[in-house]
Backbone as a ProteinNet text record, in pm:
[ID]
protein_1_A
[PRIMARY]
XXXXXXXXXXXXXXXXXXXXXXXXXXXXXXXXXXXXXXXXXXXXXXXXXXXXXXXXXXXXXXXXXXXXXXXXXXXXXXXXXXXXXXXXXXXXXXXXXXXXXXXXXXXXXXXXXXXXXXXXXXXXXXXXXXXXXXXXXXXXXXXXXXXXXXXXXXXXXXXXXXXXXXXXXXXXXXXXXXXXXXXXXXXXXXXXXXXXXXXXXXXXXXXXXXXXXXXXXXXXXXXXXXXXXX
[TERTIARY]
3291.2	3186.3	3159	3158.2	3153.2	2990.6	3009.8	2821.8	2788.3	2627.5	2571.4	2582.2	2558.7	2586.9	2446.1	2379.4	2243.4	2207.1	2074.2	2063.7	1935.8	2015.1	1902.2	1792.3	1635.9	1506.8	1498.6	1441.6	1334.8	1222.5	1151.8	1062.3	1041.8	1080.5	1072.6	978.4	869	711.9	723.2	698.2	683.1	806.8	868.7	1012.1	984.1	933.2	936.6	781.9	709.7	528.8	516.2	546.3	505.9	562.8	705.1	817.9	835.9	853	906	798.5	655.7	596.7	519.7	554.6	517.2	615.3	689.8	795.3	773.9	654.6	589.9	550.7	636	591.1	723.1	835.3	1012.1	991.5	1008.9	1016.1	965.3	780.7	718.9	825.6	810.3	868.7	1035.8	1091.4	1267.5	1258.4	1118.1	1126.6	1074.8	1013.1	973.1	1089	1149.5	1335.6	1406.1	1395.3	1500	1465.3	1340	1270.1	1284.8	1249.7	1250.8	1437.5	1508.7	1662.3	1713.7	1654.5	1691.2	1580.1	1474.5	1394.8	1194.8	1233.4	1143.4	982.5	995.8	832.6	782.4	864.3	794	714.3	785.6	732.3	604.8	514.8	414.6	306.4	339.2	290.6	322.5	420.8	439.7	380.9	377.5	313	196.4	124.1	-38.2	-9.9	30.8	-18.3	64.6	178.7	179.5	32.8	-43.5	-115.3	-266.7	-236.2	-350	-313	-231.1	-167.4	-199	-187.1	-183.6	-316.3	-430.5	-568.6	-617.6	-562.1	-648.6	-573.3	-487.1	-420.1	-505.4	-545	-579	-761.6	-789.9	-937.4	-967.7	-861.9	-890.1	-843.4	-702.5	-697.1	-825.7	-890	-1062.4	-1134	-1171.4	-1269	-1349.6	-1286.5	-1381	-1289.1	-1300.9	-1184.9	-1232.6	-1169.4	-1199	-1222.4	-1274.9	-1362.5	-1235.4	-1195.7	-1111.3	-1138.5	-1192.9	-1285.3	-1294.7	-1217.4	-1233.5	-1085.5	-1127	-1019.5	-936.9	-808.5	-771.8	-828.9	-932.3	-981.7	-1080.3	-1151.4	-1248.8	-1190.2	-1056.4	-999.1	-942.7	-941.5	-873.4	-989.3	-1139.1	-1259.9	-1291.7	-1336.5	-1365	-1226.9	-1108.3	-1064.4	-1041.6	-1059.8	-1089.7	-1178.2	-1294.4	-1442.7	-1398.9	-1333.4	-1332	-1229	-1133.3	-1041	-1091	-992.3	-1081.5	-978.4	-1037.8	-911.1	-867.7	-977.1	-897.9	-908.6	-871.9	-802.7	-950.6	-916.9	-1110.2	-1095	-1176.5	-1241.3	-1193	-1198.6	-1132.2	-1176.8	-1198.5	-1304.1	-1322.1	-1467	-1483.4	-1445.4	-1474.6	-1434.7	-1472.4	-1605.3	-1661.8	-1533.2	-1514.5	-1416.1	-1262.8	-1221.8	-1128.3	-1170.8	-1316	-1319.7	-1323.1	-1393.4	-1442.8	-1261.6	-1154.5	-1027.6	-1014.5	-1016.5	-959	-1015.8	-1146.7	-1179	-1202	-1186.2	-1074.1	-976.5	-886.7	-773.8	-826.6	-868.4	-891.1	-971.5	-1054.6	-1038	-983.5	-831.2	-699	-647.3	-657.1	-546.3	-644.4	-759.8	-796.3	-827.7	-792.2	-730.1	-582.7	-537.3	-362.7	-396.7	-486.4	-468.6	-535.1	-610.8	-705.4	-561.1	-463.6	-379.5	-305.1	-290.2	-147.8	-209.1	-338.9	-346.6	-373.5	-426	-391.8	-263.7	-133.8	-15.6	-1.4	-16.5	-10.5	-33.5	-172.5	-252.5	-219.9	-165.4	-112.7	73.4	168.4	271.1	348.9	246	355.8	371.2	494.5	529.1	472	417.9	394.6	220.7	116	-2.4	-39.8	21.1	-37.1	47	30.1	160.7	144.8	246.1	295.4	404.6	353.5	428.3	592.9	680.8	841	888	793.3	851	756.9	662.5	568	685.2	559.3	650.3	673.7	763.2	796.3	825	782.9	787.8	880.8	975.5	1124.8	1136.9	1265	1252.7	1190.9	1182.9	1091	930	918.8	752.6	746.5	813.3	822	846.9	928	941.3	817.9	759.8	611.3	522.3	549.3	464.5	467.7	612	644	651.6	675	656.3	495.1	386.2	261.3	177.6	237.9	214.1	301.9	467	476.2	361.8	347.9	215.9	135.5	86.2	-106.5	-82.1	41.4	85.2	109.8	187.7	230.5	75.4	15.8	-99	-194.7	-221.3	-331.7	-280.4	-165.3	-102.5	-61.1	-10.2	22.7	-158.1	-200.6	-357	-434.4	-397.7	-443.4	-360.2	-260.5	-128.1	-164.1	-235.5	-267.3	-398.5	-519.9	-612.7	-608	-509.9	-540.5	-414.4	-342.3	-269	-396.6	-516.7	-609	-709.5	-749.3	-852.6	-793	-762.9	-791.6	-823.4	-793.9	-873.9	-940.4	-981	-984.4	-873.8	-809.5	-657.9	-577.4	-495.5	-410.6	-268.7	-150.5	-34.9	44.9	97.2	137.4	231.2	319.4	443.9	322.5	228	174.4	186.5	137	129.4	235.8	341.3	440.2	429.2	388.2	338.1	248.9	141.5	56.4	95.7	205.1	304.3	401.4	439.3	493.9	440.7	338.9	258.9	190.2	143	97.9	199	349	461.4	527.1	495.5	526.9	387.9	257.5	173.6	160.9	197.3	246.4	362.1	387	510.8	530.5	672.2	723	657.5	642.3	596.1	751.4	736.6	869.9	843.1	891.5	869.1	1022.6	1036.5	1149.1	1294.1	1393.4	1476	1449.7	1343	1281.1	1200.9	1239.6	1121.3	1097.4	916.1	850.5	790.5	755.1	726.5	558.6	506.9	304.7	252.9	293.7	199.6	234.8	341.4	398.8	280.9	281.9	237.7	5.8	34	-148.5	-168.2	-92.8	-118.7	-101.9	1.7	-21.6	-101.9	-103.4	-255.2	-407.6	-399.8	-559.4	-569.9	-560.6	-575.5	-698.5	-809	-947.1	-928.1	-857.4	-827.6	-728.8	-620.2	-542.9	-606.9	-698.7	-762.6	-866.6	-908.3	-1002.5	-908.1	-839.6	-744	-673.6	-631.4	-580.1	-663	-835.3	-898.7	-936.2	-948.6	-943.7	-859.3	-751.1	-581.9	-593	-660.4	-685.1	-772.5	-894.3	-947.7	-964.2	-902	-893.4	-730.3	-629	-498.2	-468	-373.4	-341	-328.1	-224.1	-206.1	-341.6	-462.2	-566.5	-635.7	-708.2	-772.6	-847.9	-844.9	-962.5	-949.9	-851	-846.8	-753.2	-799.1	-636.7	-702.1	-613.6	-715.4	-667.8	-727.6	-757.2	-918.4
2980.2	2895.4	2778.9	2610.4	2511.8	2523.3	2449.2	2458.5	2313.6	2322.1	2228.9	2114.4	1967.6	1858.6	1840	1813	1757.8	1614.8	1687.4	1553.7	1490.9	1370.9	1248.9	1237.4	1289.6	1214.7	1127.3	1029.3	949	936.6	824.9	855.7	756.2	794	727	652.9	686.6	663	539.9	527.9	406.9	294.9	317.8	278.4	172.7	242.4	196.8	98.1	116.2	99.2	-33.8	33.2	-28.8	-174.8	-121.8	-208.1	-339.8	-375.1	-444.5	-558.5	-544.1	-651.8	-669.1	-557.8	-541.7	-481	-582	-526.1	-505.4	-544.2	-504.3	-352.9	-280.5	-178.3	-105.5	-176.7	-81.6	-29.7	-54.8	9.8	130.8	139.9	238.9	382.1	340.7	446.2	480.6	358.3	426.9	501	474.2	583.2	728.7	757.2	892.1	928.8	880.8	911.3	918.9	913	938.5	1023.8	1029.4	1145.7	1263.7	1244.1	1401.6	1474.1	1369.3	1430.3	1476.2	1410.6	1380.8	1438.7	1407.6	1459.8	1482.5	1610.2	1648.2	1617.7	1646.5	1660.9	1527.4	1422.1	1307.6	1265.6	1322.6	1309.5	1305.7	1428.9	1399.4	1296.2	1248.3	1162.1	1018.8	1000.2	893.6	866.9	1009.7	1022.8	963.2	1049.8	1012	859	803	663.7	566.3	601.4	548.1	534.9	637.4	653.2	564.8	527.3	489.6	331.3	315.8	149.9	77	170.3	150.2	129.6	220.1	230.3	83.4	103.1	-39.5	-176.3	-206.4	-314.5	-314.8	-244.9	-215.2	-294.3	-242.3	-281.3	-409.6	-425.9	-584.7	-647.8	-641.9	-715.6	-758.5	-634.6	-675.5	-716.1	-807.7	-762.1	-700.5	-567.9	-486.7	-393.1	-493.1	-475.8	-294.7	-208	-102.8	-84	58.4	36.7	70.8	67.5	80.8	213.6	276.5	448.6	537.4	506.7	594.4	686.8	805.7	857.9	899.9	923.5	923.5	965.2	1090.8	1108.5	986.9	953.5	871.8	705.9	700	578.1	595.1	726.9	733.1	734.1	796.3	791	680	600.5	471.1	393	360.1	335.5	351.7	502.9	540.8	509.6	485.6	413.3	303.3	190.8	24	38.7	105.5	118.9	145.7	101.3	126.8	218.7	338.8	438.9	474.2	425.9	452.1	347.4	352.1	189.1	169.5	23.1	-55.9	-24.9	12.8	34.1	168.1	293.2	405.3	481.9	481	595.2	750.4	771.8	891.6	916.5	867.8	787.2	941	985.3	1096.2	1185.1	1262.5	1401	1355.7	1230.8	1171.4	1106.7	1070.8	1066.3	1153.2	1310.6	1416.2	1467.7	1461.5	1532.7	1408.4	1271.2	1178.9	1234.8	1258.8	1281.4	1434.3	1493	1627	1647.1	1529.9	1474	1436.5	1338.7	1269	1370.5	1436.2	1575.7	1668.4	1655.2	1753.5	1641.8	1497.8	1451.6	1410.8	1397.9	1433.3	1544.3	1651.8	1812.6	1777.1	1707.9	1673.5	1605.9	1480.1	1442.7	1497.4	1587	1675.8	1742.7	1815.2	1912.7	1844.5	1718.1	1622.7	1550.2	1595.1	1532	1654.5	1802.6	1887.9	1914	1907.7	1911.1	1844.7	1708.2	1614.5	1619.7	1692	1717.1	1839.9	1921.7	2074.3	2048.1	1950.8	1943	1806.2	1710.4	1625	1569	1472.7	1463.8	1351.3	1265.5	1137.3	1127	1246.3	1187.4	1349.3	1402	1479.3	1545.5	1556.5	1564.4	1736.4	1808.4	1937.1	2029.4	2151.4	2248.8	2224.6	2202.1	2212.7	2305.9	2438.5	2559.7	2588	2524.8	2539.3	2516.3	2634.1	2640	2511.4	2507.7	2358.5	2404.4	2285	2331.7	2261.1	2297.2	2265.8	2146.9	2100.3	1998.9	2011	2160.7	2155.8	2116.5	2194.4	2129.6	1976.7	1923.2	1793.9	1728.8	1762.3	1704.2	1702.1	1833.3	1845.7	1733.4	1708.1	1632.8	1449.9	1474.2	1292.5	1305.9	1405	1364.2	1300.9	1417.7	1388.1	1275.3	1224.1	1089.4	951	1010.4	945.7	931.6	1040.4	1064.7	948.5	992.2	932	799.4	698.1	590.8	529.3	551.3	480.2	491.8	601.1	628.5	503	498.9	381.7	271.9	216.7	77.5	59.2	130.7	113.5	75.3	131.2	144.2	-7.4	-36.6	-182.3	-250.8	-233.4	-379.1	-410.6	-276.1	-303.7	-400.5	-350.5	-390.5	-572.8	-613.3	-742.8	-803	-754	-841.9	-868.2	-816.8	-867.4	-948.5	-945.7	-1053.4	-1055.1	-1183.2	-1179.3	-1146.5	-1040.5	-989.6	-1077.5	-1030.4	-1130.6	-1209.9	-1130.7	-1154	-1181.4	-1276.5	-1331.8	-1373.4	-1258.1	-1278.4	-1405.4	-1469.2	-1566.6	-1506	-1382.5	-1319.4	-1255.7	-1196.3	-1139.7	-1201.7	-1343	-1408.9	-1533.8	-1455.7	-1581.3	-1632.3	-1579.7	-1669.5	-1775.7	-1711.1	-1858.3	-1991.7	-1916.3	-2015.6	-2095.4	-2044.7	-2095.9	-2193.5	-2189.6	-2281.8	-2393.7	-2366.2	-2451.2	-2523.2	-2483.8	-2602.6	-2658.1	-2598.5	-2694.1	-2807.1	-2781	-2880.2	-2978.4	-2957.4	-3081.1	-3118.8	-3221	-3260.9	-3240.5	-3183.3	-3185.8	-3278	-3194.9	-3262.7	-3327.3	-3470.6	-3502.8	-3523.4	-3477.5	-3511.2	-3557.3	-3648	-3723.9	-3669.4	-3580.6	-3522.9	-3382.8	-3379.2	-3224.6	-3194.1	-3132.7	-3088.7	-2974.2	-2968.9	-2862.3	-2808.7	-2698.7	-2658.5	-2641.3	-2726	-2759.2	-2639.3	-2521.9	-2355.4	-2363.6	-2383.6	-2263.4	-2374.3	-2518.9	-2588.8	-2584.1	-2561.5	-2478.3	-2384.4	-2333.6	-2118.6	-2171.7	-2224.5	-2229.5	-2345.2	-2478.8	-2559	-2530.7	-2488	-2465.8	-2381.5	-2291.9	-2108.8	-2083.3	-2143.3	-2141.4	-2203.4	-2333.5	-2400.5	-2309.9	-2264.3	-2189.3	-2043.3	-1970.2	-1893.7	-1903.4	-1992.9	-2084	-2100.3	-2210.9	-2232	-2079.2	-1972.2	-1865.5	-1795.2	-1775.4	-1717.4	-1802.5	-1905.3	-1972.2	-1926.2	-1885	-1895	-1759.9	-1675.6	-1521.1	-1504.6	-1573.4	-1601.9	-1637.4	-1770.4	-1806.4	-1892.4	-1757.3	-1836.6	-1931.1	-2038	-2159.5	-2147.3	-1997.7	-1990.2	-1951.7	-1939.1	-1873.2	-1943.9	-1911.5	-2020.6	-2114.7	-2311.9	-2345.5	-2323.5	-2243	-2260.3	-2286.3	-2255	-2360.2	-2322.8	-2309.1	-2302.8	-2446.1	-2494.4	-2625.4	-2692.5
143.1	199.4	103.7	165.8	84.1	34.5	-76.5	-131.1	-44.6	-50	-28.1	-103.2	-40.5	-142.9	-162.2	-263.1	-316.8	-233.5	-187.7	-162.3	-218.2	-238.3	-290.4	-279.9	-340.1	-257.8	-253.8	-130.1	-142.6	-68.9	-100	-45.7	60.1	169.4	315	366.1	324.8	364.3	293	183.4	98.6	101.5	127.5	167	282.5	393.8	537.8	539.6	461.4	440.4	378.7	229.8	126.7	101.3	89.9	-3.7	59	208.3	283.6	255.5	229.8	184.5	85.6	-51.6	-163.3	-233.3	-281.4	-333.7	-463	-571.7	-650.5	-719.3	-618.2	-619.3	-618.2	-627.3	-622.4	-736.9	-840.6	-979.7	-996.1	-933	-939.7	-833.9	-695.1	-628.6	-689.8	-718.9	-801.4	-880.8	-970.6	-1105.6	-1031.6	-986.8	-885.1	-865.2	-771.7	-698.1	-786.4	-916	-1018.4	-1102.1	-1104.9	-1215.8	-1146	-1022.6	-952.1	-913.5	-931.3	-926.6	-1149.9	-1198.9	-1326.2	-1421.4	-1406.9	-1536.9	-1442.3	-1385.2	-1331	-1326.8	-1500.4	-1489.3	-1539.6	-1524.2	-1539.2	-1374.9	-1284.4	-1159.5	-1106.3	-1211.2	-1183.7	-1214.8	-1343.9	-1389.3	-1263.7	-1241.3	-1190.3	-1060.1	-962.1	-825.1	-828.9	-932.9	-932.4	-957	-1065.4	-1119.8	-973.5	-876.9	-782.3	-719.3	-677.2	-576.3	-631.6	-742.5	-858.3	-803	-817.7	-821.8	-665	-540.2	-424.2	-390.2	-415.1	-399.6	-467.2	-624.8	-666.8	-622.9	-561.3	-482.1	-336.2	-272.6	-185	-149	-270.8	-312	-366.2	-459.9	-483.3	-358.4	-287.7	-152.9	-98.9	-64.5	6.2	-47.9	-213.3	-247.1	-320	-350.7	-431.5	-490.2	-653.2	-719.3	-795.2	-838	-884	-1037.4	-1060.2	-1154.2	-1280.2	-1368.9	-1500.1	-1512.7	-1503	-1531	-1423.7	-1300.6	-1187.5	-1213.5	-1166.5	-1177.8	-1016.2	-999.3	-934.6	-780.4	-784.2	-661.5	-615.9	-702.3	-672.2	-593.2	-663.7	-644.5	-525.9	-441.3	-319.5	-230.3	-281.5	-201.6	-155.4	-262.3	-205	-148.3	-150.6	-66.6	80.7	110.7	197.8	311	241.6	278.2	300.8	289.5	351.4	437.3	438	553.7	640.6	762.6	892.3	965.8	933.3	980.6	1169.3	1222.1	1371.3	1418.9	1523.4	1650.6	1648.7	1630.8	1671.3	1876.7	1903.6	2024.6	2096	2030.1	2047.5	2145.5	2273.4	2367	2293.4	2290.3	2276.6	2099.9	2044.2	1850.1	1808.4	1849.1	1751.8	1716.2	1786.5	1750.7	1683.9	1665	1640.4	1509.6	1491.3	1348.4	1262.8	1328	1248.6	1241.8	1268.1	1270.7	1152.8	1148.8	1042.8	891.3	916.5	797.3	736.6	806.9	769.4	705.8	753	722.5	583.2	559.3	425	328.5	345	273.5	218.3	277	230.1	178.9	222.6	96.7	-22.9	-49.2	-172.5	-225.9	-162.8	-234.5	-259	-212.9	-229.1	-370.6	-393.3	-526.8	-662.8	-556.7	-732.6	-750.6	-692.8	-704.2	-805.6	-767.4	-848.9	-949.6	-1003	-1125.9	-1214.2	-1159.1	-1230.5	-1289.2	-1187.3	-1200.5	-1316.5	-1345.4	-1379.5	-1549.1	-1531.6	-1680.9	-1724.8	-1683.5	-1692.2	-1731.5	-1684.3	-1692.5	-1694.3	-1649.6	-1684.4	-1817.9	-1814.5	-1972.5	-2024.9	-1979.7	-2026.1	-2106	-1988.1	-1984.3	-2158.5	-2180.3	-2300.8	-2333.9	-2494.8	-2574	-2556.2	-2594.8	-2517.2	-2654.4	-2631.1	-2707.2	-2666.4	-2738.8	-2690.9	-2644.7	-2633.2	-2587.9	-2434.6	-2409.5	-2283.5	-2181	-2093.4	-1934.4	-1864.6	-1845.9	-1762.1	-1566.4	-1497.1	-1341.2	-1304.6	-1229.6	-1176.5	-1029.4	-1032.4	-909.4	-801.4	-720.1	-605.5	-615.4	-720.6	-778.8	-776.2	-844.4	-877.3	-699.7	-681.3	-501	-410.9	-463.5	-388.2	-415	-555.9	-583.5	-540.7	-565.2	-514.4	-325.9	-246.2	-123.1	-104.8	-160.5	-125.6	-177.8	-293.7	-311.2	-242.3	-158.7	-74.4	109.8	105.6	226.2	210.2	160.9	65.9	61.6	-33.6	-41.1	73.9	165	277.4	345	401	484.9	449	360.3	275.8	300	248.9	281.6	394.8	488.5	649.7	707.1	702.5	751.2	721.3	579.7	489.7	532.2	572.8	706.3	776.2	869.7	1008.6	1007.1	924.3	927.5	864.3	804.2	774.7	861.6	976.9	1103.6	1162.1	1133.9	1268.6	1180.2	1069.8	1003.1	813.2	797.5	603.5	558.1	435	374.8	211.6	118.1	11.8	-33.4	-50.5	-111.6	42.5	17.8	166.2	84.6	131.5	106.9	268.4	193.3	248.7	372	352.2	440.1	505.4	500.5	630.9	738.5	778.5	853.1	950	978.7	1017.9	1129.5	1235.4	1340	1299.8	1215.3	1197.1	1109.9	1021.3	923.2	989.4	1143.3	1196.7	1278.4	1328.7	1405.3	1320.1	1197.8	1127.2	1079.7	1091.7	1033.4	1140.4	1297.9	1414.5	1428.6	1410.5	1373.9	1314.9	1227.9	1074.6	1081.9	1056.2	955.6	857.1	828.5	682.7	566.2	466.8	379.4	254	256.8	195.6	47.4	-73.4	-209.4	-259.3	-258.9	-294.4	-191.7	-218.1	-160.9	-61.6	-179.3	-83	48.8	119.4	280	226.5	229.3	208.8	310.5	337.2	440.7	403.8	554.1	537.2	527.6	555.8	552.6	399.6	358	205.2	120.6	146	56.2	42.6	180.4	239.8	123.1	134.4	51.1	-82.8	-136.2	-265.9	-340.9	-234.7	-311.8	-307.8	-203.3	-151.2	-26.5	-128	-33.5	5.8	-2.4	48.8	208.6	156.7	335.5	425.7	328.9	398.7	513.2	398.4	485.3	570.8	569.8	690.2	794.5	803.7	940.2	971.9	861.2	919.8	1025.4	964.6	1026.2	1163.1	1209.6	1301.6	1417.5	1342.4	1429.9	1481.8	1413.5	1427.2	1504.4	1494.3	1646	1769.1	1752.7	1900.7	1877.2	1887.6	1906.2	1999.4	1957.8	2034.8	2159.5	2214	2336.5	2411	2332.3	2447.1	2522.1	2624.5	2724.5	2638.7	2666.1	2628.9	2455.7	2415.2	2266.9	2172	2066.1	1983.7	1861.9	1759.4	1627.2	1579.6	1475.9	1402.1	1432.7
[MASK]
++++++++++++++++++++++++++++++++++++++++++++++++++++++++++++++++++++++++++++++++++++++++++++++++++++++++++++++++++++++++++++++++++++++++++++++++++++++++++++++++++++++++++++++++++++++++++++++++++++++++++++++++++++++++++++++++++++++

């Protein structure tokens, strides 16, 4: 009987979520996917400080940048709290919130678990007897799926919620319809040989105007009756 071939983790969630418009964030999830095939118990360390990195990106995006001194559950609480976890106009919301936040209850039992893990075994966050018990790749897998969970859940949720209004922070790739309409509006901007494009040059001179006309465009898009943003 042939053996099984190993297979590779990764982490799908963050992969499919995260990366595609925060790519700021490859390094963090590669080192997870490599620690957990290669050197286990760095895994935990890395899960948590993923899930650390996502929350406080999340918070400054909106606003309300986090505190230097929160520790990991707390940094998932209050994130939790500004997200807007179900469909805006949901019939019948009650029993669908009380199941969401049920939900968000077990995944901050998911992150008290992974910072015990974390402070109990991983290698980075406290220095350690050379002979202490060490916890093996499945542990370590446990640990990087559920900080793939938690990661994607938070940032998919923080996507959705700023396709429909700006948040503090306004990444320029969120928005290509409106980048697109604002550069069929304008003319090229010409600087000697160069055509610049009027959105890219909006966002990076004066991102105050930029998110004004965005929020405009988000309100009453061009195609709607009677409206137009500008």
């Amino acid at each position: 009987m042939s053996e099984l071939t190993p297979i590779e983790f990764q982490m799908h969630g963050c992969r499919a979520s995260v990366l595609p418009v925060a790519n700021v964030f490859e390094p963090q999830i590669q080192a997870i996917e490599d620690s957990v095939q290669r050197v286990p118990d760095f895994a935990f360390d890395l899960s948590k400080t993923l899930v650390e990195s996502v929350c406080r990106t999340v918070l400054a995006d909106l606003g309300s940048p986090s505190d230097p001194n929160w520790d990991c559950p707390k940094l998932l609480r209050e994130t939790t709290n500004r997200l807007t976890l179900l469909p805006r106009g949901l019939p019948n919301a009650g029993p669908a919130r009380e199941s969401i936040e049920r939900t968000v209850r077990g995944l901050l039992q998911t992150i008290q678990g992974l910072c015990e893990l974390r402070n109990s075994y991983g290698m980075a966050s406290h220095g350690r007897d050379a002979a202490a018990a060490r916890l093996e790749k499945r542990q370590a897998t446990l640990a990087a799926q559920a900080a793939d969970t938690i990661a994607s859940f938070l940032y998919r949720t923080h996507r959705d919620a700023l396709a429909e209004a700006p948040a503090d922070r306004v990444y320029y790739e969120d928005h290509p319809d409106f980048n697109q309409w604002l550069d069929e509006e304008i003319d090229p901007i010409m600087i000697g040989r160069e055509t610049l494009s009027p959105s890219k040059v909006l966002y990076h001179t004066a991102i105050a105007a930029y998110k004004v006309a965005l929020t405009d465009f988000l309100t009453a898009p061009p195609d709607a009756e009677g409206g137009g943003a500008g």
